[in-house]
N, C-alpha and C positions, 0 to 999 in steps of 0.2 A: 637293304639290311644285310643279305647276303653277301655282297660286295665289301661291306664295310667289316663283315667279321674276316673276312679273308683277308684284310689289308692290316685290323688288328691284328689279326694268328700269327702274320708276319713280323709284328714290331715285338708281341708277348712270347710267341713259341714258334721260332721258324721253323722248326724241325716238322711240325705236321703239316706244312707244305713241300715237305722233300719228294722225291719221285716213289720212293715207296711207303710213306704215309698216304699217299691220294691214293695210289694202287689199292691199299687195306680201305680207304673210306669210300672210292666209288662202288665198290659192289653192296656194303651195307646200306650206302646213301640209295643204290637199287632196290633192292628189298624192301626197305624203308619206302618209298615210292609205291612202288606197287600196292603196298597193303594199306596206304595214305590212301591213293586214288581210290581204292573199296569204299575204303570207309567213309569218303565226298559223295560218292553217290547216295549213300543211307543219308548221310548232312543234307542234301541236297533235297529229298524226300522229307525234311525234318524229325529227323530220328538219329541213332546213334547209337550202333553197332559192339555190344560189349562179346562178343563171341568171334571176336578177331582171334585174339590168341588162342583159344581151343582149336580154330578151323585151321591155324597156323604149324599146332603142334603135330595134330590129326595128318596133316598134308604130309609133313615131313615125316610122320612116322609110318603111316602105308605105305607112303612110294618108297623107303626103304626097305622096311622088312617084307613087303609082296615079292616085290622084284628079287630079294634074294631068296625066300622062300619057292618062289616061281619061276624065275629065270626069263621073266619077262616085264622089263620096263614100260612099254607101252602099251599091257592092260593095266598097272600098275598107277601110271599118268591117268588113264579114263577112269579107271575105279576113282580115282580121289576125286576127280572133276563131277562125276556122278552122284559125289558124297556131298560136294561141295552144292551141287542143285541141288539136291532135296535139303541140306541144311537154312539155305537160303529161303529157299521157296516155304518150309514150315515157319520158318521167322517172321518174313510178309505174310504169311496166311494169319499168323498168331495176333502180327499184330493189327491188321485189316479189319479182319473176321469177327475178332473179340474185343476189340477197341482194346488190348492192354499196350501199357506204356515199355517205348523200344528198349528202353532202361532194363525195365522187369525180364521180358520174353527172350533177351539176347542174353542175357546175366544166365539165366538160366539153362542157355542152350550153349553156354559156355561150359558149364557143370557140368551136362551132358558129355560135349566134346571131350574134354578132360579127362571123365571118367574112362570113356570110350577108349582114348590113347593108349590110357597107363593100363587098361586089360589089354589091348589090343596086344602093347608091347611088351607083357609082363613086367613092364618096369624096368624092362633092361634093354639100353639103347641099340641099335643095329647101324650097322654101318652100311652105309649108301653103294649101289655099285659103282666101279670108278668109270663108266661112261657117265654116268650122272655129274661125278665130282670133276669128271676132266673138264665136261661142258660149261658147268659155274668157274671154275678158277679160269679157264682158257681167256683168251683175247682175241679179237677180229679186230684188224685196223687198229691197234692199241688201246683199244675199249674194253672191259670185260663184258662177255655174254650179258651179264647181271641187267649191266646198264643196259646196254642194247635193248633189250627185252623191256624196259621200264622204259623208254624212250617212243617202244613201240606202241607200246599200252598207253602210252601219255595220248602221243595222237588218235589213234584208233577213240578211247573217250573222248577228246575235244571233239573229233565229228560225230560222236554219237551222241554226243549231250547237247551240241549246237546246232546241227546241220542235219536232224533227223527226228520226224513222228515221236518216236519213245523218248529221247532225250528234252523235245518242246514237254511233254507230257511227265516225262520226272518234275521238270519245274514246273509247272501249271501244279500238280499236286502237291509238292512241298510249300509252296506261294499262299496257296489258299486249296484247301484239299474240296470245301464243300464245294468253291465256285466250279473246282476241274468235275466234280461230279454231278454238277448240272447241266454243264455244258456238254455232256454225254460219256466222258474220259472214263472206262473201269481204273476204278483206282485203285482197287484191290489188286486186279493183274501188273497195274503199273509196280506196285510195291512189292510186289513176289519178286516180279523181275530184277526189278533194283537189288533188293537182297539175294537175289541169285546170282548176280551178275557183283555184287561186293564180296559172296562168297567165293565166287572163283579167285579172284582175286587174291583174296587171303591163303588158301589153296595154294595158290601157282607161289606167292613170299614164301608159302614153308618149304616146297619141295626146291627151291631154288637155295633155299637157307640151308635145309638139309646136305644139297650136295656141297656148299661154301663150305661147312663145318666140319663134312663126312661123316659124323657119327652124331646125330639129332638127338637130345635128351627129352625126356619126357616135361619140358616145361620151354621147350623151343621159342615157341610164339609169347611167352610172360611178359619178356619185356619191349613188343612190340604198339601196344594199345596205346600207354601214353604218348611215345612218340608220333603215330601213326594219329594220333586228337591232335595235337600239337599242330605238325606238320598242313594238317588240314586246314584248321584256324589261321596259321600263320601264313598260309597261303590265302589267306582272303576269300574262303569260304563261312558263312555267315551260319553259325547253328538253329539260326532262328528256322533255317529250310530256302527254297528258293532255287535263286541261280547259286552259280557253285563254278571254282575256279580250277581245273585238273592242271593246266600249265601252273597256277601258283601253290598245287600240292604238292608238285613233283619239286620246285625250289625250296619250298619249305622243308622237307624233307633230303636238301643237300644243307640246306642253312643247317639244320639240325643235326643232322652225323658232324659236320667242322666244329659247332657247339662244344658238342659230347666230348669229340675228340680234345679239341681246346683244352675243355676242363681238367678231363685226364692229365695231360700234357701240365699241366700246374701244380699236378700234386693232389687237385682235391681230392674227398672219398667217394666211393661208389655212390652214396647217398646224395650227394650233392647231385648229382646227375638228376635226380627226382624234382628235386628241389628247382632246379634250372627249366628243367622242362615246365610244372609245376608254371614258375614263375613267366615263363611262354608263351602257355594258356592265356592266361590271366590279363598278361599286359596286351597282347592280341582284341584280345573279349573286351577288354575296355576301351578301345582303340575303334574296335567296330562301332563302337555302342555312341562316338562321337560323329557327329556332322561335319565332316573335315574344312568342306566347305564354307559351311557360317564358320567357323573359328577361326578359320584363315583371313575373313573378311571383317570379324570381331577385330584381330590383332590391327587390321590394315585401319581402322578407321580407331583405335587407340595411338597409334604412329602418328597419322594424319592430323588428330588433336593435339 
């Protein structure tokens, strides 16, 4: 699917494959990534993390105005990450603890986050220090940092979801939560964790978005959530819980920025962008919900008659 919109973008609107349309879409396409991969993990758990963009706006808005307040970026970096586990970690407990649905407890602790920003920063945006904003725009190897970072985080989740204890253990609880807690699994730790570990996550998108943007508004992370469902889905993550795909959240999440871009690039309105995503979802979720298999062998033996 990927492949094929890039080959469309070419015949529809070569320009957003020029050397500096990709330059503007791989660092978004990072960001986008990174806070995708979060949000696979809570998918993975079977739940669904609506408190991405508050942890997003939060992130970007401390590591800016501390650091300049302070004069110090790297208590600045651990304040947020510290902010980011306990937001995580009350999420999992909320939802563990009290059986409430990840819907309710995350929605909510989005409102929290939210509020929290817009005091935190009086509502008036601070500008990033330029070590921060040097690090997000620069380039290694003609990569931007962005990506790098979201490349790293890619693998690091693949072995930790595949090839380790906690990651068997995310999916055994997302698969069947009662079976994992008979078999002896605290599921409750497993799910703190997970939500701890999607909150950094989102954390580390904002303060990366923040130095892209240089001056982070108070609604940073807003419109990261639907993309960041999308991307997940679209990557061959299954909402039902389970196994969960981190290589196909980070493609989805390129698929997705070329989309966006596309669209733009056409003239549509902002809105349409909803609409597209929106319609992502959907065709994804319906897609899952088939047995690709028998239909394939459906078709073959309608051929064969």
């Amino acid at each position: 699917m990927t492949i094929a919109l890039f080959v469309l973008s070419w015949f529809l609107a070569p320009g957003t494959l020029s050397g500096s349309a990709i330059d503007s879409l791989l660092p978004y396409a990072g960001i986008l990534a990174i806070a995708a991969i979060g949000q696979t993990i809570v998918v993975m758990l079977k739940g669904i993390d609506l408190s991405l963009p508050g942890m997003m706006t939060l992130g970007a808005l401390v590591s800016s105005k501390y650091a300049n307040d302070h004069g110090s970026i790297l208590i600045a970096l651990v304040l947020v990450a510290v902010i980011a586990v306990v937001v995580g970690a009350v999420n999992g407990f909320v939802v563990s603890a009290f059986s409430v649905s990840p819907l309710v407890a995350t929605l909510a602790m989005n409102a929290v986050l939210l509020g929290a920003a817009l005091a935190y920063s009086g509502g008036t945006p601070t500008r990033v220090p330029d070590d921060v904003a040097r690090f997000s725009l620069e380039k290694s190897l003609g990569v931007s940092h962005t990506v790098w970072l979201a490349l790293l985080l890619m693998v690091v989740m693949m072995f930790a979801t595949g090839r380790t204890t906690w990651g068997r253990r995310i999916i055994s609880v997302g698969a069947n939560e009662r079976a994992a807690r008979v078999a002896g699994v605290r599921t409750s730790g497993i799910k703190i964790s997970g939500y701890s570990a999607a909150a950094l996550c989102y954390a580390g998108a904002g303060v990366l978005l923040a130095g892209y943007v240089s001056t982070p508004n108070t609604d940073a992370g807003n419109s990261y959530l639907l993309p960041a469902i999308a991307a997940v889905v679209v990557g061959g993550t299954a909402l039902t819980g389970g196994r969960g795909n981190i290589l196909g959240t980070a493609v989805g999440a390129l698929f997705l920025s070329q989309l966006t871009q596309l669209v733009f690039s056409l003239g549509a309105p902002s809105s349409t962008q909803y609409l597209v995503q929106a319609a992502v979802i959907a065709v994804a979720v319906a897609v899952q919900q088939q047995d690709v298999g028998r239909l394939i062998q459906t078709l073959r033996g309608k051929q064969s008659a």
